[in-house]
N, C-alpha and C positions, 0 to 999 in steps of 0.2 A: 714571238716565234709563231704565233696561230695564226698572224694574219698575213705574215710570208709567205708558209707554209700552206694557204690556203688561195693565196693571189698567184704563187710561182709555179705551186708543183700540182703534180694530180694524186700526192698522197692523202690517204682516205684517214679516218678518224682513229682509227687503232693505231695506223702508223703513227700518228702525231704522238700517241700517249707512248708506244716506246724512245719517242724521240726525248718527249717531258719526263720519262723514268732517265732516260740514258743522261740527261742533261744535268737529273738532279743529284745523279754520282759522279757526274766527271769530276768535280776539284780534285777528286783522287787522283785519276790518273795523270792530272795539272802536276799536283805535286811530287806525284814520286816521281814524273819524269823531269822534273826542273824545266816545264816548258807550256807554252802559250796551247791551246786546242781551239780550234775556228771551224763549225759543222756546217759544211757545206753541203747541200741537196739540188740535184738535177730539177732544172724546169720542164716544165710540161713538155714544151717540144723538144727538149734535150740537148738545145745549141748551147745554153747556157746553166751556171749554177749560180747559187745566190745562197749566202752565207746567214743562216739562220739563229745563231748562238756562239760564246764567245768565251771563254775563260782564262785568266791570267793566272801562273801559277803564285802561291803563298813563300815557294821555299826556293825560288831563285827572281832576277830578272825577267823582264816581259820582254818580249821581239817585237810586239805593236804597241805602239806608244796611242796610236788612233784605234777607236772601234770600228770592227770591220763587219758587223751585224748591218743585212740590207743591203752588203754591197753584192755585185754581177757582175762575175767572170765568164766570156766565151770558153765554151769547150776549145781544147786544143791548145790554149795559152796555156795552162798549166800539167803537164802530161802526166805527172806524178798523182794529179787527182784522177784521169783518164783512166789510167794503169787501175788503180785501186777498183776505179767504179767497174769499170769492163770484167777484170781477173777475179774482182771477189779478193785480193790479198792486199798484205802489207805492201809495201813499196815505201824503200828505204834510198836507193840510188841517186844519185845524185852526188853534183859540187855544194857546198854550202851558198846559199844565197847571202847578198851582201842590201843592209838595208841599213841608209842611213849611218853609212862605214861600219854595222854593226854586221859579223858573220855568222847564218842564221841554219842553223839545219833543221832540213823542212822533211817529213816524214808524212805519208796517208796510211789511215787505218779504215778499211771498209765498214759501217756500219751494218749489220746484217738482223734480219728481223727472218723466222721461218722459210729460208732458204732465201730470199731476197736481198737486195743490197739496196738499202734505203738512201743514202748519202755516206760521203766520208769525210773522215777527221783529220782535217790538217795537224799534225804537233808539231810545232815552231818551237826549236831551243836555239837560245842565246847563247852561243861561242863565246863572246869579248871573254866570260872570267873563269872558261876551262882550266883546272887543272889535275890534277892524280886524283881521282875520287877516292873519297873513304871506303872505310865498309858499311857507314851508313849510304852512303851514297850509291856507292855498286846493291846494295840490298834494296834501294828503293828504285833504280832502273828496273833490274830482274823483275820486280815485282810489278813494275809498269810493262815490262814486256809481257807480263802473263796474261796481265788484266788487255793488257792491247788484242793478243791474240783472244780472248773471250768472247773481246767486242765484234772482233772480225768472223768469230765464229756463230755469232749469236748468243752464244749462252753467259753473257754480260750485257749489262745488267738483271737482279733475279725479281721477275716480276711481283710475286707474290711476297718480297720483301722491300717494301717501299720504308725509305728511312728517314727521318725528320733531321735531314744536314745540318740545320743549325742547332741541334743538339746535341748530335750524334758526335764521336771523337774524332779527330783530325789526323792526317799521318804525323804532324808535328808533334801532338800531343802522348804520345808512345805508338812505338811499334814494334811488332814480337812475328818472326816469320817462324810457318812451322812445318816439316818437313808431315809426308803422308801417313806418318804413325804419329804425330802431336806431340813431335820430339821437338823443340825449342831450337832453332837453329843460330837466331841470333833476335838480339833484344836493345833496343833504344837505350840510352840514358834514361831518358823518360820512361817508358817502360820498367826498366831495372830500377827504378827512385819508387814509382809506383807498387811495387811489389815485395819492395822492403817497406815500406809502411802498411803492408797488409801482417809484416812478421814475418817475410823471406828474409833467412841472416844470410842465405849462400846466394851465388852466383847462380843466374834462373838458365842460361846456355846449356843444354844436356842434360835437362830435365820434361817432363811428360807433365807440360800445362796441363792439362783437364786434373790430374791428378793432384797436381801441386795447387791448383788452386780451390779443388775440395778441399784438402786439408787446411789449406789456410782461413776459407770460410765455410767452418763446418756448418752445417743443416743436418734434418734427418728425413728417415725415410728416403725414397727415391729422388728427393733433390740432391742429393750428392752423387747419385749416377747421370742426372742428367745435367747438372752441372759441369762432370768432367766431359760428357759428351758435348757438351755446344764450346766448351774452352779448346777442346781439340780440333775444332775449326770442319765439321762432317759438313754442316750445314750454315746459312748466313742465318745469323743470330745477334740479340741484343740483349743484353743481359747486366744489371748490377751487380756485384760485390763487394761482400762487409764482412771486414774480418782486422782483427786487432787493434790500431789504432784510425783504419782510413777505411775509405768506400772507393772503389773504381770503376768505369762503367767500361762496359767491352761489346765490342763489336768484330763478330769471325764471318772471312768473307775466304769461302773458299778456291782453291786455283786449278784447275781444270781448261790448261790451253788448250790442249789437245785432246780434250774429253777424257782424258783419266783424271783423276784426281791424285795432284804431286805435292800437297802441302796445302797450306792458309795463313792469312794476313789475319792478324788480331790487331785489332785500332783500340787502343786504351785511350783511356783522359783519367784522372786524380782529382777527384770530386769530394772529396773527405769535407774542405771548410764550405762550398755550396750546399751540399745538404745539411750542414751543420745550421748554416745561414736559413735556412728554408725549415731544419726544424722551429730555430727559433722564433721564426716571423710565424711559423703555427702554433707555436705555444704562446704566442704575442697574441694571435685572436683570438685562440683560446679564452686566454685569460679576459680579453674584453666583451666577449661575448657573456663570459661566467658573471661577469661584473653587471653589465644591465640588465640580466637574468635576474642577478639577486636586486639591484634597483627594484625593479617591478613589480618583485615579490613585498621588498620591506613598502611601497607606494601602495598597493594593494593593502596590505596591513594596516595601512595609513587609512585608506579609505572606507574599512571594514568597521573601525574604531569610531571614526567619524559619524558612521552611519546609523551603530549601535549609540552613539552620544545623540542623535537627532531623534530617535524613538523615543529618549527621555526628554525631550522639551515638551513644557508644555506650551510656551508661545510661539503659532506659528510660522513667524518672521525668523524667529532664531532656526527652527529647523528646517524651512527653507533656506538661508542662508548655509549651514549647513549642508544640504543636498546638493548642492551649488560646488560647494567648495568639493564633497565627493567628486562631483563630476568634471572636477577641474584638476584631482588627482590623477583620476581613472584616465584624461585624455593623455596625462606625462606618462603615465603605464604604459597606456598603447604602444608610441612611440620605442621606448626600453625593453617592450619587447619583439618587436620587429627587430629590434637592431640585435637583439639575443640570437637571431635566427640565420643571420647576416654573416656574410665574411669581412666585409665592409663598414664604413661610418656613413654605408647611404641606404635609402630604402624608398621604395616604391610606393608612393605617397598615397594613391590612388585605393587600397588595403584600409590606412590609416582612416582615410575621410569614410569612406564608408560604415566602421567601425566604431567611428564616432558619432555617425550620425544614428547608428543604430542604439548608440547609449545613449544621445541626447532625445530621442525618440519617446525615449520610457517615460519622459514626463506627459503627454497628453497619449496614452496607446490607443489607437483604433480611429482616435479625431483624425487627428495632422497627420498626413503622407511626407515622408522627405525622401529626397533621389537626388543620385549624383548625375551629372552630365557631362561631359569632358576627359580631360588627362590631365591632372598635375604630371605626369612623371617623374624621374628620380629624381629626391634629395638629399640633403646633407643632412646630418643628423642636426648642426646647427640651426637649420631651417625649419626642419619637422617638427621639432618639440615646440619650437613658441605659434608656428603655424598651427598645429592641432590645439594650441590652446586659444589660438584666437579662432578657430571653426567650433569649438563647443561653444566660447561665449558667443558667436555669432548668431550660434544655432540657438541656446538656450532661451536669447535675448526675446529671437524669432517669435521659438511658442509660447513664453510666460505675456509679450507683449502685443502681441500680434493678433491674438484670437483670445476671443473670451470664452468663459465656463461655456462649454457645451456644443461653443464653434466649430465649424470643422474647416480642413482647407489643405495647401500645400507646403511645402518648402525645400523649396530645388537650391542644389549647389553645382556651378558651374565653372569650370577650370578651363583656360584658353593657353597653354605654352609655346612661346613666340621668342623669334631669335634674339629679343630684346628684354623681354620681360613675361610674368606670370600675369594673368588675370584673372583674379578669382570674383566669383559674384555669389553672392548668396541675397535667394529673392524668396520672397512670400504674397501671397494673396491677400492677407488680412486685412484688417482693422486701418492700415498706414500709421504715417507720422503723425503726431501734434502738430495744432497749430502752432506755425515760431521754433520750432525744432533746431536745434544746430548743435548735427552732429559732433562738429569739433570741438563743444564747450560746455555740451550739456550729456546726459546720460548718467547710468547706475554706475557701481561699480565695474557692472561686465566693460562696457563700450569704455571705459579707463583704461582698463588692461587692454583693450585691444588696441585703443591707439599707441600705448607704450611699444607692446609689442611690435607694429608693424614698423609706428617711425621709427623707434628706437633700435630695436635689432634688426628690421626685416629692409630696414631703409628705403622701406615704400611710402605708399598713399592711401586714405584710405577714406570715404566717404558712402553717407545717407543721403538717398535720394525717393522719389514717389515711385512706385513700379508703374509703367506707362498701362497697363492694366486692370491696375490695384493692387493697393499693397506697398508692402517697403522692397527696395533694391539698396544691398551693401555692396562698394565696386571696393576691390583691391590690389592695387599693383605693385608686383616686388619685382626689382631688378633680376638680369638672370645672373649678377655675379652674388644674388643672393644664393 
């Protein structure tokens, strides 16, 4: 619509956004009227109009079976849009048009923005399966006729209540009209099912909504006066209610054809098993977040114990070893508790590495520098956990072999994320490899687990190299279905 709107007509940026407010309430008037809506707007020079937006109704047959968005009508072909656009009024006149053996009654509604008539709205209804309308049916015309006149008058759409459509309740989903005292005039199936599962046992027709729907869900204090005010339709409003066995959500759009105010349209929806749903899935993360909460805590415990066991060795090989394995709890911690913090089973990796490198740091403090550089980005928690355990042994490997008593120097860890794969490198300046080194067969037990880790779960690659510099370079590639 912005780039018709912007190639056809000389309407200015404000216009456009009441066209996009107006556009994004029509299925309403789609629906109560059982008919097609096609918003047409005058071209710049005015000979022609060109069909900007398009709506099919939900609650009967369509009249276009083709989209008619982008197409261009001459002025004068069609008089009934002339009429509209010229007068400022409805225009209803006319024989039924015949399309495609289908007979089609074609109606304009002038669009009107601050005295202006910005474009007007074809309503196309489908004749073929006329016949005696209901009283749901006659209640959802009337109701289209108000909102029509609104629109003709300007004061439809209400700006300052922008509504999320694909949330918000449908006419199908209940509907409740209510005369200018919030007297209940007549109410849906839907509506009336709605309303008995809130604890309505009687018939809701000739009762005073805002009131009856306080009682039914009570609050205190001034939520229950302002509750019956927005149920009695004063103002367009969105609002929940919870009361006995269900929840409903409501929406009051009130009717002012003619600039008085003559009643309101209440749009329900019965939302009782979706928030039910919605609580559950929060007490589901809930519950998993409490879980690697308490992970982390008893892993911590783990490595407090370990740590206090390593102060008691006297050989020290064992309490290296030891410190080793702390730090190879402390990286599963990390992990468990990011994802504590989460709503998700993913996390922002980039937290994790740095974190890590700040605990693998402690073994040489103030010698070795290490820094990150790059972006892991998000992962799965599948990934995260054996990854941060293969960046502490990487790291750890780094400074116990890398540099000796006293040395100083770097170790940079580098992340490359590509639409195919991860690439991680973790490099140092040190000391290098042995002569005859190979990676794939030789090494402690860190460089073990790491290859377990990466081929095994991460179903990567993982290799030692000389850093072109000086020094070792570890390169690692994990798929990105990893």
């Amino acid at each position: 619509m912005n780039d018709l709107v912007r190639q056809h007509t000389g309407l200015d940026d404000s216009d456009l956004e009441w066209l996009h407010l107006l556009v994004s309430e029509w299925q309403l008037l789609s629906d109560l009227s059982f008919a097609d809506l096609v918003l047409w707007v005058p071209t710049l020079d005015g000979t022609r109009y060109v069909s900007v937006a398009q709506m099919r109704p939900n609650t009967g047959p369509t009249s276009y079976q083709d989209d008619m968005v982008g197409h261009l009508v001459p002025r004068g072909r069609r008089p009934m849009l002339d009429a509209a656009l010229d007068e400022g009024r409805i225009v209803r006149e006319g024989d039924p048009e015949w399309r495609d053996e289908v007979p089609v009654r074609v109606e304009s509604i002038p669009v009107r923005r601050e005295g202006r008539v910005l474009g007007v709205i074809a309503r196309n209804t489908n004749l073929l399966t006329v016949r005696t309308p209901s009283r749901l049916e006659l209640t959802y015309l009337q109701s289209a006729s108000d909102l029509a006149q609104m629109i003709a008058a300007g004061s439809f759409p209400f700006p300052a209540e922008q509504v999320d459509m694909d949330a918000a309740p449908r006419a199908g989903d209940g509907l409740i009209r209510l005369d200018a005292d919030g007297i209940v005039q007549y109410a849906s199936p839907n509506a009336l099912s709605a309303y008995h599962r809130l604890g309505l046992a009687a018939d809701i027709v000739g009762l005073h909504l805002g009131a009856t729907t306080a009682e039914l869900a009570p609050a205190r204090g001034p939520v229950d006066e302002a509750m019956v005010k927005l149920a009695s339709g004063w103002a367009p409003r969105e609002a929940e209610v919870e009361g006995g066995d269900g929840v409903i959500q409501l929406r009051t759009i009130p009717l002012r054809p003619k600039g008085t105010h003559i009643g309101s349209l209440v749009l329900l929806r019965d939302v009782t098993e979706l928030r039910r749903r919605e609580r559950e899935l929060m007490t589901k993360d809930a519950t998993i977040r409490e879980i690697h909460h308490r992970v982390k805590n008893n892993l911590q415990t783990v490595a407090a114990l370990l740590r206090l066991q390593a102060r008691r060795m006297d050989s020290d090989k064992a309490r290296e070893a030891l410190e080793e394995a702390v730090r190879r709890v402390g990286s599963i911690a990390i992990v468990h508790e990011t994802l504590s913090q989460n709503l998700d089973e993913r996390v922002e990796f980039d937290d994790i590495a740095d974190r890590v490198l700040s605990m693998v740091a402690e073994i040489s403090p103030g010698r070795v520098t290490a820094r990150r550089t790059g972006h892991f980005g998000i992962l799965t928690a599948e990934v995260a956990t054996p990854l941060a355990m293969v960046l502490t042994e990487l790291l750890q490997n780094a400074l116990e072999h890398g540099f000796g008593p006293g040395e100083s120097g770097t170790v940079e860890v580098g992340a490359t994320a590509g639409r195919d794969k991860l690439i991680i490198t973790v490099q140092d300046n040190g000391r290098g490899l042995p002569e005859g080194f190979n990676p794939q067969r030789a090494g402690n037990l860190g460089l073990q687990i790491v290859r377990t880790l990466v081929v095994g779960e991460l179903a990567g690659t993982f290799d030692m190299v000389p850093a072109p510099e000086g020094g070792t370079r570890v390169v690692l590639e994990l798929p990105a279905e990893a």
